[in-house]
N, C-alpha and C positions, 0 to 999 in steps of 0.2 A: 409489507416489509417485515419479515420473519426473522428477527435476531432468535441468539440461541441463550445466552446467558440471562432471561427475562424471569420476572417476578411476576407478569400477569401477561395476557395476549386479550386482545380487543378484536373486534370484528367490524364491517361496515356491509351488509347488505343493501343492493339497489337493487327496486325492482323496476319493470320496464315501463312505467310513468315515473321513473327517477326519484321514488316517496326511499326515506332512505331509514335504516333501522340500526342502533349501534347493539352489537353483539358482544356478550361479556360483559358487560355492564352492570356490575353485582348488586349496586345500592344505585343507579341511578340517572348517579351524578353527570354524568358523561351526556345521557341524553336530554335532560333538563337543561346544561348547558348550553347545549345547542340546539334545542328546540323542535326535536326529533322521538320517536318514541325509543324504547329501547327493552333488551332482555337480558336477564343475569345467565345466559347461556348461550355458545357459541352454536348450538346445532338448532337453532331457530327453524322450526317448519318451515318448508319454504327458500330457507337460504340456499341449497343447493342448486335452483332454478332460479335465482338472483340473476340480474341483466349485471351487474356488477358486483364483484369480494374485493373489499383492500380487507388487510391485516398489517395488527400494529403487534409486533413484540415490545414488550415494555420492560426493558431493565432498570435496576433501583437508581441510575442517575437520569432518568428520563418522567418526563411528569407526562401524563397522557395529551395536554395542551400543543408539547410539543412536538408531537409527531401526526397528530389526527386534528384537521379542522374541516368544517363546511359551513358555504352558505348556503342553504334549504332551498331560499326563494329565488337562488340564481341558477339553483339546480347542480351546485359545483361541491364539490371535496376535494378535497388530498390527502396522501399518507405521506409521510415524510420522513427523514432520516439525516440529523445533521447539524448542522452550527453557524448560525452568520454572524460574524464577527463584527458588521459595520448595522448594528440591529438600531442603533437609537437614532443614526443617520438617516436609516429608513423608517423609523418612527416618525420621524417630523416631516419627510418625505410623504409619507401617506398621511398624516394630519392635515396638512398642506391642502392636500386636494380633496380633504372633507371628507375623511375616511376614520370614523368610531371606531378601535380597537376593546374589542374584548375581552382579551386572554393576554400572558405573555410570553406564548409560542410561537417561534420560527414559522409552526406549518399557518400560521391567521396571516403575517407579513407574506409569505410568496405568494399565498392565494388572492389575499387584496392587490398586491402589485399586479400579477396574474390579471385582474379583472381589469385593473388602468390603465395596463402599459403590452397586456398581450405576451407572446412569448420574448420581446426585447425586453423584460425586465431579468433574467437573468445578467447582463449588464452590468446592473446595475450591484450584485450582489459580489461581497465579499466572505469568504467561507469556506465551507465545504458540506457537500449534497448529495443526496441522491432522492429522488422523489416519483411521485406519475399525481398525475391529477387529472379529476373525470368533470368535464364539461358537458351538462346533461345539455344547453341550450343548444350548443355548437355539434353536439353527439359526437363528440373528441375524447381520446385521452392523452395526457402529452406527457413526457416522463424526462428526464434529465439528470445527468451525471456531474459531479463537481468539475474544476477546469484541470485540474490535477488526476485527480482518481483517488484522493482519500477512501470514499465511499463508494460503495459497489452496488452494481446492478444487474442483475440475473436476469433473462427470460426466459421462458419457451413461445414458441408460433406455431401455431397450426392452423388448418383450416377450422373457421368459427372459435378457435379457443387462442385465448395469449393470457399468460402467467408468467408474475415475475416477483422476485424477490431478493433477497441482501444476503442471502447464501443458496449456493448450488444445493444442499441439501435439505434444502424444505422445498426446493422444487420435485427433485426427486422422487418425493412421497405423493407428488400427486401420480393418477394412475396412468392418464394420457403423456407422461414423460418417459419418453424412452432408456431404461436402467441398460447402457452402452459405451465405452468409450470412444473417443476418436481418434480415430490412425494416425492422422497429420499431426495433432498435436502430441501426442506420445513421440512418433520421430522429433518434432522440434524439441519437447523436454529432455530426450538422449543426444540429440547430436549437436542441434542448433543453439541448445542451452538458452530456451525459452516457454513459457508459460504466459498465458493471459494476456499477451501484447496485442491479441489479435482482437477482432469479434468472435471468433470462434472460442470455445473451451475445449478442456480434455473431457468433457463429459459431452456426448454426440447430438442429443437433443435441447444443450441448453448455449445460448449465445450471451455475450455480454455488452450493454452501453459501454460503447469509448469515454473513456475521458473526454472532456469538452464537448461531447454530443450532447443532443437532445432530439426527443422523434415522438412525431404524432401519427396517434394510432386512429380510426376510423370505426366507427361504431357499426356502420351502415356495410363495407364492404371489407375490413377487416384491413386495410392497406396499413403499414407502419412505414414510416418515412425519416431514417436516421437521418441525423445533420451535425454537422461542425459549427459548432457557434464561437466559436474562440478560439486562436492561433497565437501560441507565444511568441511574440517577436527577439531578437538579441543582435547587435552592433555585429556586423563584419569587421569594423576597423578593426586596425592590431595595437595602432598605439605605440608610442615609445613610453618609456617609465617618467614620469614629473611626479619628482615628490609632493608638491603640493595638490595637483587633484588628486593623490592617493589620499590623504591626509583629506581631503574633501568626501572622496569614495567611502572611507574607513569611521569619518563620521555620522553618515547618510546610513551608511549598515546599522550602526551602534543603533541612532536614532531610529530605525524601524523595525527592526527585531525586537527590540525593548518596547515597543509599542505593539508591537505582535505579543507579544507576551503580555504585558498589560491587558488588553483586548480579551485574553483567553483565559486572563484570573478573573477579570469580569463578571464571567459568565458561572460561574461555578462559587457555591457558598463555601466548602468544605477546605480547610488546608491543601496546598498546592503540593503536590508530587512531582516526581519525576524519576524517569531509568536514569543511572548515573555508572557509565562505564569505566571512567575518567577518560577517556578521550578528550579531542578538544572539543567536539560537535555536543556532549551532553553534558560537559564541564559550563559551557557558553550559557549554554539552557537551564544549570543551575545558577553560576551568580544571576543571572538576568531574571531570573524570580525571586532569588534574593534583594536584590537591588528594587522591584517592583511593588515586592510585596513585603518590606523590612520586619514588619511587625507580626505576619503568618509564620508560625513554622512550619518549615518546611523537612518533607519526609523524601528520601531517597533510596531507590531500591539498586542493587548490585547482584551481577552471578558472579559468584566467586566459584576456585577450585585450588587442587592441593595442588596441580601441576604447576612450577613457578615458569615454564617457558609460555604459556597462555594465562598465568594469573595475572589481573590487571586492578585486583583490589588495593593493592597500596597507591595507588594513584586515583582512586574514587574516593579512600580515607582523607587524601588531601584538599580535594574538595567539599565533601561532607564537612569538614573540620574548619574549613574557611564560610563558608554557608552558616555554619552549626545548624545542620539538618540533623534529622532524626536518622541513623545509616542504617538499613536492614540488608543483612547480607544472604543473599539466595544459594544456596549449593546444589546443583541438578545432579544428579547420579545417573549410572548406568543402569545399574537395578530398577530403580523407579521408571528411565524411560522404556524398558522391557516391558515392564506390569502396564504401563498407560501406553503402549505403541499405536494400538487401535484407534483407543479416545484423542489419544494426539492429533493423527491423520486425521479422523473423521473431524473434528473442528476446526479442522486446514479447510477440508476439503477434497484438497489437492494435492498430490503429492510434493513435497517442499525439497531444497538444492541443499541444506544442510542441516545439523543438528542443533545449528546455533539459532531455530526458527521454536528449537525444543525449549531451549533456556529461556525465550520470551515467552515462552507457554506458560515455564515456572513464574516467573516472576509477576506475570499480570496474574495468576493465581495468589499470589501473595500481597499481592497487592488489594482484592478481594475479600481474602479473611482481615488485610489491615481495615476494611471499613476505608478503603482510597476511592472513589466514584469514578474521577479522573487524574490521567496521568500523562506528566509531558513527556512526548522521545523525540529524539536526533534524527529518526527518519529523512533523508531527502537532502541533507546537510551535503554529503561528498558528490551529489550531481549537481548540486546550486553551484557551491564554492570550487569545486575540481580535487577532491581529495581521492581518488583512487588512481593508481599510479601508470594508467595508460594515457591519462590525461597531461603526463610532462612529456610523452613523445608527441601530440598532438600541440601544445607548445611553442615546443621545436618548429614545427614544422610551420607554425604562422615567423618565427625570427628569422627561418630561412626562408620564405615566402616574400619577406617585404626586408631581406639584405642586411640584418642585424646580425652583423658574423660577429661581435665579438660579444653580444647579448647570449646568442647561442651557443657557445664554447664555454661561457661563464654556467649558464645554465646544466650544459649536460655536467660539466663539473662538478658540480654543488651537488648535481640531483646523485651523484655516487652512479649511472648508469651507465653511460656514452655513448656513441655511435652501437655497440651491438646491444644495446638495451633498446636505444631507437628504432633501428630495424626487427629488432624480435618484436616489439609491439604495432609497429608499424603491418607488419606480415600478418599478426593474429587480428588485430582489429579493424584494419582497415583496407591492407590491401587481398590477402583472404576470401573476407568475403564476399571481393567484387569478382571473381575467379568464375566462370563456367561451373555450375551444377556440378559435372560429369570428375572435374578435378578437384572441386572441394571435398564430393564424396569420395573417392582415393587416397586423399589425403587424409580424411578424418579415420578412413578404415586403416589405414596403414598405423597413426601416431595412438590414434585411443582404442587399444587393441580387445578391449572390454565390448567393445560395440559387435565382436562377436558370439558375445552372450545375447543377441538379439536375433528375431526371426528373420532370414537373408529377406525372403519377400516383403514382409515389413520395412524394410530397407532400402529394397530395389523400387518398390512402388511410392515412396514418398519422398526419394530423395530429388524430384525434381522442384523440392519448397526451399534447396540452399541455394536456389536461383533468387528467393527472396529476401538473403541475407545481408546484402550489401549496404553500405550508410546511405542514408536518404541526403546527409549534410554533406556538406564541405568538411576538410579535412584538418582546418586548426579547431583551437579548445574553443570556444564560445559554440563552434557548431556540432563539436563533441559532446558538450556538456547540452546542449538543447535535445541532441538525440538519446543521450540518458534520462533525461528528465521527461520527455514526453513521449519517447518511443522503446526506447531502453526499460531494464529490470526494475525501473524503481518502482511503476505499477501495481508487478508482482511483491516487492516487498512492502509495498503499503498494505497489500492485500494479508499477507502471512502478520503483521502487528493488528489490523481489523481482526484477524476471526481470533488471533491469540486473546486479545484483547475482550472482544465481543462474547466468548464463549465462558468467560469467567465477571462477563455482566458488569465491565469498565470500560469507560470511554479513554481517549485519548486525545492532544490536544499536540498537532503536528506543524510547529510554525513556519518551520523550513521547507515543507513539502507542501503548505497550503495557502499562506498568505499573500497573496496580491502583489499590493505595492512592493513588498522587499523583494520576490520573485523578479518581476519587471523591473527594479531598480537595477538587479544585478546582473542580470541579460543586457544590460544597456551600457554594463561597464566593459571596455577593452580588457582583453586577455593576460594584456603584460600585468595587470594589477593582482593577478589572481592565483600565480603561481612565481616564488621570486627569488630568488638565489636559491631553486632546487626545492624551495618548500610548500608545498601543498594547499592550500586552504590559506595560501599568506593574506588574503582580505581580512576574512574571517578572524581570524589569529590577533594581527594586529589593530583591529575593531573594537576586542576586547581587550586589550593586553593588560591598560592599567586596572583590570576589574579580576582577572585572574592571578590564580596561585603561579609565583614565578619560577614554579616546578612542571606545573601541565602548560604553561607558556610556551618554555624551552621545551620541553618533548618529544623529540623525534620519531621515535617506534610506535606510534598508534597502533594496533592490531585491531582486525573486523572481530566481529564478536564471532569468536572460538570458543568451540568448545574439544576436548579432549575426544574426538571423531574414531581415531582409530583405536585406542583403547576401549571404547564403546563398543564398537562395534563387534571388534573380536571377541570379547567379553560375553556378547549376546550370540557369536556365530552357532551355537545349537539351539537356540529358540528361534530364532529367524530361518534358517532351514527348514522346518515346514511349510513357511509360504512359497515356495517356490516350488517344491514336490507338489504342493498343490495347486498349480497352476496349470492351464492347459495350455496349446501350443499358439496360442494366437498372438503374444509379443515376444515371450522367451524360448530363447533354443536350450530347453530344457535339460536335455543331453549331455552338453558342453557346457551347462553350467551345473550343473551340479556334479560333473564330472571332475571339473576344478574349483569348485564350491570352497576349499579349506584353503585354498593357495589364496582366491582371491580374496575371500574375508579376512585373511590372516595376514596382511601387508608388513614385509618386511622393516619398508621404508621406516623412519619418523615422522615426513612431510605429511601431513591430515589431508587423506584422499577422500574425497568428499564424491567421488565418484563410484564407489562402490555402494555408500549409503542410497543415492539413487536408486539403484535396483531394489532395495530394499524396502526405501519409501514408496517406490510405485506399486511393486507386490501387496504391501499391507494397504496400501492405496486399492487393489484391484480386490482383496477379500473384503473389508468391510463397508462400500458398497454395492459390492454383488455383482461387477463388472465384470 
């Protein structure tokens, strides 16, 4: 497990009678620990021709216990990467059955459950994960991804070789990975407006664990064997509106998010943090560490800017100020994201959907020099609760399903949209997709006329993957909101807060996007509760209300975190021009776009076109690394 933000890297050499040796090991400690020999250097004689390599990155909120264990005489280890929330639960759990703990690391609990309960002890765990673990008895290694996708898992496969890791770029650097992109996914990052949903990456020789999977690999013939171990379930019914189970609903949230958050100040010694937009989803997430944690102070971080139609800092001040958190206010610039465009990407990864993935860059950097370990964000909040705004025609469309005509006339009313709000989003997300290949692409050439700044054959040869665009669900909000949440972007946006996060060496503690019980609570709740005279997130909302400022309360205009896109970009259109002249022809129709290079960087509009940044994050995407 190769993070990037680390304060030391640890090694694990096996050799092929499974005797095991910890590498990096500067004074010792590590191997007396565990009963193993060890060296204070990673290029150990010999490691190279190891039957087995894990690697541990170790950043400053990570102690070495909790990522790296083994039992010697069982012939087993793991590397690990991650957080169980439900840890004392499992402590008396493995007590129970006569099981000595050690240490008081995550990775000693999966491996003892591991050795009891086989791979059905995932089950059992509350959290978020990513892991592999080598089974010298069984000549196995079994690896597993959280149920959500918090934490990431990289491979490569080849014949006789499999490597994997927590960022596409320390695979990379090994030499048997092929430095390549791939076709398919690049057409899906331009047309289909997708990334990382898949098993597949944008990088050609590396694959990724799904969510919810886990897969054992075979020592003896190399076989890896993905598997689904967990399926979210959520209520079809639609429900009519009873104030009193709302009021039941609205308590049951209170009560498990605040114990989500409980659970996760837990684990962590240092003052509690948090991003704080003022929205309602990181407002929530600040009283409820207030409320948890009354006697920590707590610290708060903010991107502010001078634009006042995307500044949203007088509404984080309101919250800071009811908390009395400590507020730091982040300002990202244009300038600064020109100078770091590179290092940006390169600690993505990936190329990222806008520049508001840049502001999180800034701010877990700031968070960094605060001396912050961990920090909570709102991740996951608007695919829980239904807060983005395709989700009120989806809505609709359960009131006009089960004959609530006057639920639904109330509803489009409120929501300010109506009938051609409905059908415009009805068209783009649902019924769209489900269209023939041959007319989806038609369509898309014809409306996003940018997509001529791409190679025709690039085009012509992979547009038969919008055959794979269609919803897997049904067509009201609970089965909307299940295909956002486990099939939909939020993936990739866990993914863009991980490496923001990870690359300036601070964790993150994601309650909305990773706990259990309140997840499964909320999938279990009827639709009417969730969206309700036109408003958004009205669970959510009113779960907290008497806890909240009755400013970010009432609130209407939440905005997604913006950042000032086209004035950036414009700003930079002569330093970004070189990546494109130096590109060859293999995605862009180089021609025609630099042909009208100044037209299209230099948008008229005011609306923040986030589509032309695209091109521009995949270019600096393709020069730094090597693609």
């Amino acid at each position: 497990m190769n993070r990037t933000g680390v304060r030391r890297r640890i090694g694990l050499a096996i050799d092929a009678s499974d005797q095991a040796t910890i590498l990096g090991d500067t004074d010792g400690r590590i191997g007396r620990a565990l009963g193993v020999p060890s060296s204070p250097s990673l290029d150990l004689p010999g490691a190279a021709s190891a039957k087995v390599l894990l690697g541990l990155g170790q950043p400053s909120y990570l102690s070495w216990e909790q990522g790296l264990y083994g039992l010697p005489a069982s012939r087993s280890w793991i590397v690990w990467d991650g957080a169980l929330y439900n840890r004392s639960g499992l402590e008396k759990l493995l007590r129970g059955e006569g099981v000595s703990l050690q240490t008081r690391g995550d990775a000693e609990l999966v491996l003892q459950a591991y050795r009891l309960w086989g791979q059905d002890c995932l089950r059992i765990f509350n959290g978020r994960w990513s892991f592999l673990l080598y089974d010298g008895a069984e000549g196995i290694f079994w690896a597993a991804r959280d149920r959500f996708g918090v934490k990431p898992f990289y491979y490569h496969r080849a014949e006789g070789t499999f490597a994997f890791a927590s960022e596409q770029k320390a695979l990379l650097r090994a030499p048997f990975v092929p430095q390549a992109f791939d076709a398919g996914a690049v057409f899906d990052y331009f047309v289909r407006g997708r990334v990382e949903m898949d098993e597949e990456t944008l990088f050609a020789g590396i694959r990724q664990l799904l969510p919810a999977h886990a897969a054992s690999g075979s020592m003896v013939d190399g076989a890896w064997a993905p598997r689904q171990y967990y399926q979210l379930g959520y209520t079809q019914r639609v429900g009519t509106y009873d104030p009193g189970a709302f009021a039941m609903h609205t308590g049951r949230v209170r009560e498990l998010l605040l114990d989500a958050t409980r659970q996760r100040l837990k684990r962590q010694s240092a003052a509690p943090a948090t991003l704080l937009s003022g929205g309602l989803d990181s407002s929530v997430l600040a009283v409820a560490i207030k409320r948890m944690a009354p006697a920590s102070p707590l610290t708060a971080l903010t991107a502010a800017y001078a634009q006042s139609e995307i500044a949203e800092q007088q509404w984080a001040e309101i919250v800071a100020l009811t908390t009395e958190a400590r507020w730091i206010k982040v300002y990202p610039q244009a300038e600064q994201l020109r100078k770091e465009l590179e290092t940006f990407i390169y600690a993505q990864d990936t190329p990222t959907f806008s520049t508001g993935t840049y502001a999180q860059h800034c701010l877990f950097r700031q968070a960094a020099r605060e001396g912050l370990p961990v920090i909570f964000d709102g991740q996951g909040a608007d695919a829980l609760f239904g807060g983005h705004l395709p989700y009120l025609s989806a809505l609709w469309s359960d009131l006009f399903r089960t004959f609530q005509w006057g639920s639904l006339v109330q509803e489009m009313k409120n929501s300010g949209l109506g009938p051609k709000g409905y059908l415009r989003d009805r068209l783009k997300y649902r019924w769209l997709p489900r269209w023939p290949a041959a007319l989806q692409y038609a369509f898309q050439r014809s409306y996003f006329k940018e997509l001529s700044f791409l190679q025709p054959e690039l085009l012509r040869s992979q547009r038969h993957r919008l055959r794979q665009s269609g919803p897997s669900s049904g067509d009201g909000l609970n089965a909307a909101l299940y295909e956002g949440f486990t099939q939909g972007g939020m993936n990739f946006l866990l993914k863009c807060v991980d490496r923001a996060a990870a690359w300036h060496g601070v964790d993150t503690a994601t309650p909305y996007a990773d706990d259990l019980p309140l997840i499964e609570y909320v999938f279990s709740i009827p639709p009417v509760y969730k969206i309700h005279h036109g408003q958004r997130k009205w669970l959510l909302r009113e779960a907290f209300r008497e806890m909240l400022p009755e400013a970010i309360y009432q609130r209407p205009d939440k905005k997604p975190l913006l950042t000032p896109n086209n004035e950036w970009i414009a700003s930079m259109r002569d330093a970004i021009r070189p990546y494109f002249e130096e590109q060859d022809e293999a995605i862009f129709n180089k021609k025609r776009l630099l042909d009208q290079f100044d037209q299209f960087f230099n948008p008229a509009s005011p609306v923040e076109n986030y589509r032309m940044y695209k091109f521009v994050s995949l270019a600096v995407w393709r020069k730094v690394f090597n693609l």
